[in-house]
C-alpha positions in Angstrom: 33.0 4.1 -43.4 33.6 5.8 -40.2 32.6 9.2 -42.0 29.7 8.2 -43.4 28.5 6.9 -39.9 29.2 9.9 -38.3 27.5 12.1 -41.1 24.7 9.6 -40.9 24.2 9.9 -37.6 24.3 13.6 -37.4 21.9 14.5 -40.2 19.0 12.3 -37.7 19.3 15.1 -35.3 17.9 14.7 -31.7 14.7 13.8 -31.2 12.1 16.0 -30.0 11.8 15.6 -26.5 12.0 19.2 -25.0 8.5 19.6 -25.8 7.2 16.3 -24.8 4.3 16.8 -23.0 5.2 13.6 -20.4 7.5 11.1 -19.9 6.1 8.1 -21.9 6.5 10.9 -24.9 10.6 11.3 -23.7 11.0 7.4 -23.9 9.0 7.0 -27.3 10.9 9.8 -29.2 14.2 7.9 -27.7 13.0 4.0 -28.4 12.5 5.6 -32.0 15.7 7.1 -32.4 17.5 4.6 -31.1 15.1 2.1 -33.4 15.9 3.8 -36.6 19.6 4.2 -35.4 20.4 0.7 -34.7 18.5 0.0 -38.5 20.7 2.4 -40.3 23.6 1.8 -38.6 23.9 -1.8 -37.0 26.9 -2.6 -34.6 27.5 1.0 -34.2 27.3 0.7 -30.5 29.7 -1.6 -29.8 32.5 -0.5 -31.9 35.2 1.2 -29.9 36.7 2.9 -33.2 33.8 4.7 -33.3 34.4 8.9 -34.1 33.7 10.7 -31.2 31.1 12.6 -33.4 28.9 10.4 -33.1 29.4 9.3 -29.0 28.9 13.4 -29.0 25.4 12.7 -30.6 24.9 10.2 -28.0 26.1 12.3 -24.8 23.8 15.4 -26.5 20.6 12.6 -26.5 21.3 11.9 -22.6 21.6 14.9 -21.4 18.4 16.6 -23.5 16.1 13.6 -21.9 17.7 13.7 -18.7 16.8 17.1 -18.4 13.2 16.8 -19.4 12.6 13.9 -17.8 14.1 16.1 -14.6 11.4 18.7 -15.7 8.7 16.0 -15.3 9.8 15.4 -11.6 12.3 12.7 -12.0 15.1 12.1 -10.3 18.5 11.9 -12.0 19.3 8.7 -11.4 16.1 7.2 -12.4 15.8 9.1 -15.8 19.3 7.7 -16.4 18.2 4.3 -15.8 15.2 4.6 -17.9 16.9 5.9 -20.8 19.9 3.4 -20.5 17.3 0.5 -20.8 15.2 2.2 -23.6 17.9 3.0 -25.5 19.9 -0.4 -25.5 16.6 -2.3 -25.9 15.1 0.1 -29.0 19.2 0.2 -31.0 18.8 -3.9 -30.6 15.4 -4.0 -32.1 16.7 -1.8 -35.0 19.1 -3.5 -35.6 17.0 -6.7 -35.2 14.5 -5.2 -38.3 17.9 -6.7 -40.4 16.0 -10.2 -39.9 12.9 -8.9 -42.3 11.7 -9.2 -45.7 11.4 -6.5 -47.9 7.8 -5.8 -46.7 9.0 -5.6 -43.6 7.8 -8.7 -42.5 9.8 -11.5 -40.5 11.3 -13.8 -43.1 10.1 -16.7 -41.8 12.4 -18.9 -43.9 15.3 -17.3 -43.0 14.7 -17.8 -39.1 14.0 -21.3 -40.0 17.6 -21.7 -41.7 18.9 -20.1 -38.3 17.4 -22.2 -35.9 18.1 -25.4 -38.1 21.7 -25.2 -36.9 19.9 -25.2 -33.0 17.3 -27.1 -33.2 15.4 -30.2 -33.8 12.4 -29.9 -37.1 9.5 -30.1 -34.3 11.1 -27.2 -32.4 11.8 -25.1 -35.1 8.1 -25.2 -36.5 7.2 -24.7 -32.4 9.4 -21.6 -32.9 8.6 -20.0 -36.5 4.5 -19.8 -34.8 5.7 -18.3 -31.8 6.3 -15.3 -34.6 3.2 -15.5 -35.9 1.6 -12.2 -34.0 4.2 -10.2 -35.0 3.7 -9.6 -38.9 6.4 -6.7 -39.7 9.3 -5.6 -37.2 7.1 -2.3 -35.9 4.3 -4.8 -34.4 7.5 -6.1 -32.8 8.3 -2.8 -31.3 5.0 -1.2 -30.7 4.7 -4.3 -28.3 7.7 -4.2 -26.9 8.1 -0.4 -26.4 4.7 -1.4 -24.4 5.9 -3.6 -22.4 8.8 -1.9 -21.4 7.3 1.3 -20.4 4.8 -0.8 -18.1 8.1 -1.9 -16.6 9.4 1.2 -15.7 6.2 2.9 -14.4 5.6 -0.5 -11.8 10.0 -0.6 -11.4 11.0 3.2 -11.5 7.4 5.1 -10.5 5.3 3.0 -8.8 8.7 2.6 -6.3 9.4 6.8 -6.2 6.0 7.6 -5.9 5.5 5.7 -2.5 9.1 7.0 -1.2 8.0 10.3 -2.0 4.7 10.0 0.0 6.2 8.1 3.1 8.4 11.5 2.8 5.1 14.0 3.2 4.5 15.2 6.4 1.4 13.2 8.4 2.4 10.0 6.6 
């Protein structure tokens, strides 16, 4: 199993991010890796037996966006904490597409059979609408990938940005 992982893995390649022409392109390109990697390959981040083929795969993805995030003008330790929360957010909403139907819609039913073990009838149909926006799993990520990036520009940008112009001379 451990093989077929690791071949798995390897034949999705890196994703193109040398070329991207700014840094939300660096993050999508990795959310969508790390999307269709946590799909394919659910739990394969937390398993410490894991080959070291495919935590090479992972090292080679950090250090190709580090690097062109660098290009763009970032520091290092703010690429690496942009990627870090990209890529653990986008292999958990991969993984997460395991909770659709075969249209790739949310399987209502099934979430209902989930939460019946939680929560009481009234919450549970309170719940199931709360999915109601989000009819397949890619609705779910487009708006979360959103979301996210907004976070880093006003966490990670917004923050280096003014540090950078208190640094200029006259300020």
């Amino acid at each position: 199993d451990h093989q077929h992982r690791e071949q798995a893995v390897a034949e999705m390649g890196l994703p193109p991010v040398a070329d991207a022409a700014n840094w939300r392109e660096v993050l999508r390109e990795v959310a969508l890796w790390n999307y269709r990697l946590g799909e394919a390959q659910p739990g394969w981040y937390n398993d410490p037996s894991m080959p070291s083929g495919i935590r090479r795969v992972g090292i080679q993805l950090l250090l190709l966006v580090h690097r062109r995030l660098m290009e763009l003008g970032w520091t290092r330790h703010d690429a690496f904490r942009a990627h870090l929360v990209v890529s653990n957010w986008a292999i958990s909403a991969g993984e997460a597409q395991n909770n659709t139907n075969a249209k790739g819609g949310f399987d209502i039913e099934r979430i209902r059979a989930v939460l019946s073990d939680y929560a009481e009838p009234s919450a549970i149909e309170e719940l199931s609408h709360i999915m109601h926006p989000f009819t397949t799993g890619s609705d779910l990520f487009d708006d979360g990938l959103a979301i996210l990036l907004a976070g880093i520009e006003q966490t990670i940008l917004r923050p280096a940005e003014a540090d950078r112009k208190a640094g200029e001379p006259g300020a």
